[in-house]
LONU-629661 format. One record per residue (C-alpha): y, z, x; residue in one letter; chain; residue number from 1. Coordinates in Angstrom, 3 decimals, always signed. Example, Ala and Ser with C-alpha at 12.3 -4.5 7.8 and 13.67 -1.06 7.14 Angstrom:
% residues 2
{y=-4.500 | z=+7.800 | x=+12.300 | res=A | chain=A | n=1}
{y=-1.060 | z=+7.140 | x=+13.670 | res=S | chain=A | n=2}
% end
This chain:
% residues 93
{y=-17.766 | z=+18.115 | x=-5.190 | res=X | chain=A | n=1}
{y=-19.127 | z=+15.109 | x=-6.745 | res=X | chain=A | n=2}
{y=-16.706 | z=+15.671 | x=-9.913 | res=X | chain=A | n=3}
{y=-13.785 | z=+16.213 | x=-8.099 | res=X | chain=A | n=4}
{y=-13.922 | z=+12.922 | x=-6.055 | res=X | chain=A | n=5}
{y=-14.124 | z=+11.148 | x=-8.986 | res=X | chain=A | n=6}
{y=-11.584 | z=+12.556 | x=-11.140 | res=X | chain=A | n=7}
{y=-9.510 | z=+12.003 | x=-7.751 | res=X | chain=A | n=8}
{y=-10.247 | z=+8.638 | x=-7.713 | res=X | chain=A | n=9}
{y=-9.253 | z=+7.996 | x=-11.175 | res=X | chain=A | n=10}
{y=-6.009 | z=+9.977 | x=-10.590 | res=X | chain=A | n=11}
{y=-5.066 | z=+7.310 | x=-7.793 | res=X | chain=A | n=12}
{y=-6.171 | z=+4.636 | x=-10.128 | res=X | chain=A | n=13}
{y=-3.981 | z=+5.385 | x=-13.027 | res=X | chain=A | n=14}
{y=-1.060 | z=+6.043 | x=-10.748 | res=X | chain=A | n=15}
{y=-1.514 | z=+2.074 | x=-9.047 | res=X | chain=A | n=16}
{y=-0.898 | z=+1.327 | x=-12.619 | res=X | chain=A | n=17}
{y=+2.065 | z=+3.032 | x=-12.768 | res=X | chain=A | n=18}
{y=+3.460 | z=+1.769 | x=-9.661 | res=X | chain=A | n=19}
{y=+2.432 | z=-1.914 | x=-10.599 | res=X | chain=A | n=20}
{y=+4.751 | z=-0.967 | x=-13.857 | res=X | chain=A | n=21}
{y=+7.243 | z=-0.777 | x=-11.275 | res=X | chain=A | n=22}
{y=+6.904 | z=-3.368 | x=-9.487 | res=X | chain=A | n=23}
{y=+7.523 | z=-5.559 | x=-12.442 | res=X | chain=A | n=24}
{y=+10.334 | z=-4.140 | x=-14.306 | res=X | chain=A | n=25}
{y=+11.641 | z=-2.003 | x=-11.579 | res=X | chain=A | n=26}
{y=+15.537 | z=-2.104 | x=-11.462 | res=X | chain=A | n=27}
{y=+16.276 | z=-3.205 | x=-8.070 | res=X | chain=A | n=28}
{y=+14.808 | z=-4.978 | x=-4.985 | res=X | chain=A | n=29}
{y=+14.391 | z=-1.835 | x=-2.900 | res=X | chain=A | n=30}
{y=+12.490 | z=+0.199 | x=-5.753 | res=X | chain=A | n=31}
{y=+10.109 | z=-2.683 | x=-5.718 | res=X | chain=A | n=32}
{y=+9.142 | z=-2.730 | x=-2.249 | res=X | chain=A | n=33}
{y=+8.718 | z=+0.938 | x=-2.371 | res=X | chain=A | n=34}
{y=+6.679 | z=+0.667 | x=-5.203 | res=X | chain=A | n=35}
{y=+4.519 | z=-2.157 | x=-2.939 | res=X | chain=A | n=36}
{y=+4.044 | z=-0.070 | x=-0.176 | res=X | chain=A | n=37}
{y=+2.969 | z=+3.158 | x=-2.634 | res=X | chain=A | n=38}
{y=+0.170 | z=+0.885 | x=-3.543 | res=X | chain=A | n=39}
{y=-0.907 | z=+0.402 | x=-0.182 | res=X | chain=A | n=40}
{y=-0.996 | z=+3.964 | x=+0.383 | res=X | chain=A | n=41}
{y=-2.701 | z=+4.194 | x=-2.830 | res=X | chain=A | n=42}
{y=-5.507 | z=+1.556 | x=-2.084 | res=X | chain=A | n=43}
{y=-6.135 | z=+3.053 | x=+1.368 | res=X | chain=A | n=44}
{y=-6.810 | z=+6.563 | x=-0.462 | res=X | chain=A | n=45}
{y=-9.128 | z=+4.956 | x=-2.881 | res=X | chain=A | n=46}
{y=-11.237 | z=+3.556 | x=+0.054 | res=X | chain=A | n=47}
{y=-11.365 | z=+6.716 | x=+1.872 | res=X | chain=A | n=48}
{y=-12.617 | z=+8.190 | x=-1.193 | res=X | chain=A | n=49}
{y=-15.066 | z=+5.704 | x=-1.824 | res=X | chain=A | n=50}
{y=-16.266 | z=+6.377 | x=+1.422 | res=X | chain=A | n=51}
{y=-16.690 | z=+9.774 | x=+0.557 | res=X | chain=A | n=52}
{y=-18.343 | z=+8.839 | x=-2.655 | res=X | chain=A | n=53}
{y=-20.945 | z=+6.485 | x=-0.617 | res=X | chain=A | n=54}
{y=-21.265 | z=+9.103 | x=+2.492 | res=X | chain=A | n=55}
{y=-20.836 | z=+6.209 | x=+4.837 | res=X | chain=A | n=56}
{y=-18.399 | z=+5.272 | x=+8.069 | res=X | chain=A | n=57}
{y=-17.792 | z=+1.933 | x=+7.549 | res=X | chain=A | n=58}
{y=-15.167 | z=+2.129 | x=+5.181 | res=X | chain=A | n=59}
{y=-13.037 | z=+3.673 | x=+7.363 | res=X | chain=A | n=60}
{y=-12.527 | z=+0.475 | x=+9.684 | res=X | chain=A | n=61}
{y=-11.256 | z=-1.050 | x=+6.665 | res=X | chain=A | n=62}
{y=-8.656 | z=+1.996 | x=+5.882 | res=X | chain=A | n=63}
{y=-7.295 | z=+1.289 | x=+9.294 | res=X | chain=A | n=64}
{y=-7.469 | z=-2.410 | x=+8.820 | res=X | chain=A | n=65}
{y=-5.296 | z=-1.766 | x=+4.856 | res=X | chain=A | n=66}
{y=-2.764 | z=+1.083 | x=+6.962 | res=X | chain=A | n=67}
{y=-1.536 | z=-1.922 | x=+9.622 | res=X | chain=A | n=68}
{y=-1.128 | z=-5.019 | x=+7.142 | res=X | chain=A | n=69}
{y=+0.746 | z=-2.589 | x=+4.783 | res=X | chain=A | n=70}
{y=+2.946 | z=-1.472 | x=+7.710 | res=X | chain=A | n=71}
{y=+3.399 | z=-4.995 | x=+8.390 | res=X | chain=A | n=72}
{y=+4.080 | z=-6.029 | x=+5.104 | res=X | chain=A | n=73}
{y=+7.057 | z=-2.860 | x=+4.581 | res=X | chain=A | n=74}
{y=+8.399 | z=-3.648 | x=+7.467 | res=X | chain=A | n=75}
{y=+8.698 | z=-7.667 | x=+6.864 | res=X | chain=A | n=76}
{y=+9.575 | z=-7.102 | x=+3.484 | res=X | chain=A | n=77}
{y=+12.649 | z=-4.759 | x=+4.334 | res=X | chain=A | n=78}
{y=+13.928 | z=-6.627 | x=+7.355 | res=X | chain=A | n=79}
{y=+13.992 | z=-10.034 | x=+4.628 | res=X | chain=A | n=80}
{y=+15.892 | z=-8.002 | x=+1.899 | res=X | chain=A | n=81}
{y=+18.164 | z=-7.007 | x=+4.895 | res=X | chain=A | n=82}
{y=+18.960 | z=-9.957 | x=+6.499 | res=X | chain=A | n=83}
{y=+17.409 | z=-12.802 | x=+4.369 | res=X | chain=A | n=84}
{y=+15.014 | z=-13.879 | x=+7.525 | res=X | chain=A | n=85}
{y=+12.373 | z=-12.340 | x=+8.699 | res=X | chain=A | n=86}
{y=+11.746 | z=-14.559 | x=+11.797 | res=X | chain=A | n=87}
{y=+14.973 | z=-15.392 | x=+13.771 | res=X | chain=A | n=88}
{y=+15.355 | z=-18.537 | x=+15.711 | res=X | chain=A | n=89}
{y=+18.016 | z=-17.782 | x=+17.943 | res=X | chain=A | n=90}
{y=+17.601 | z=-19.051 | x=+21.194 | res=X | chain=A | n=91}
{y=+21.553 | z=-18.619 | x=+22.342 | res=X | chain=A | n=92}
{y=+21.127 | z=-14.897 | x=+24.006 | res=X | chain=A | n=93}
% end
């Protein structure tokens, strides 16, 4: 079982690399940001399996703590590449 966590492990490593490959020569805006929030996912699957690996709990307040802040970031990200703010100051409702 020990074997297959860490060839998993690796697997999730390798593909961060890939998706940072995007990130830097991807061809638009959009492809970026869903390369960024792939490596969220990506990171928050590495922790739960190195909380596997280490047969403990803790990590898993910290998976929950990665899943929100990379929700927040998507959703920031994509509502500035949409409309160009991402807080509005419009107080004339």
């Amino acid at each position: 079982m020990m074997t297959f966590i860490w060839i998993s492990l690796i697997i999730v490593i390798v593909s961060m690399f890939g998706m940072l490959y995007r990130i830097f020569r991807g061809p638009s805006t959009p492809d970026r940001l869903i390369a960024l929030d792939a490596i969220g996912v990506m990171f928050i699957s590495a922790t739960a399996l190195l909380s596997l690996l280490y047969d403990t709990g803790f990590f898993l307040d910290v998976i929950l703590l990665l899943a929100v802040l990379s929700f927040i970031g998507t959703v920031s990200f994509s509502k500035f590449i949409e409309k160009g703010k991402i807080i509005e100051h419009d107080r004339n409702r």
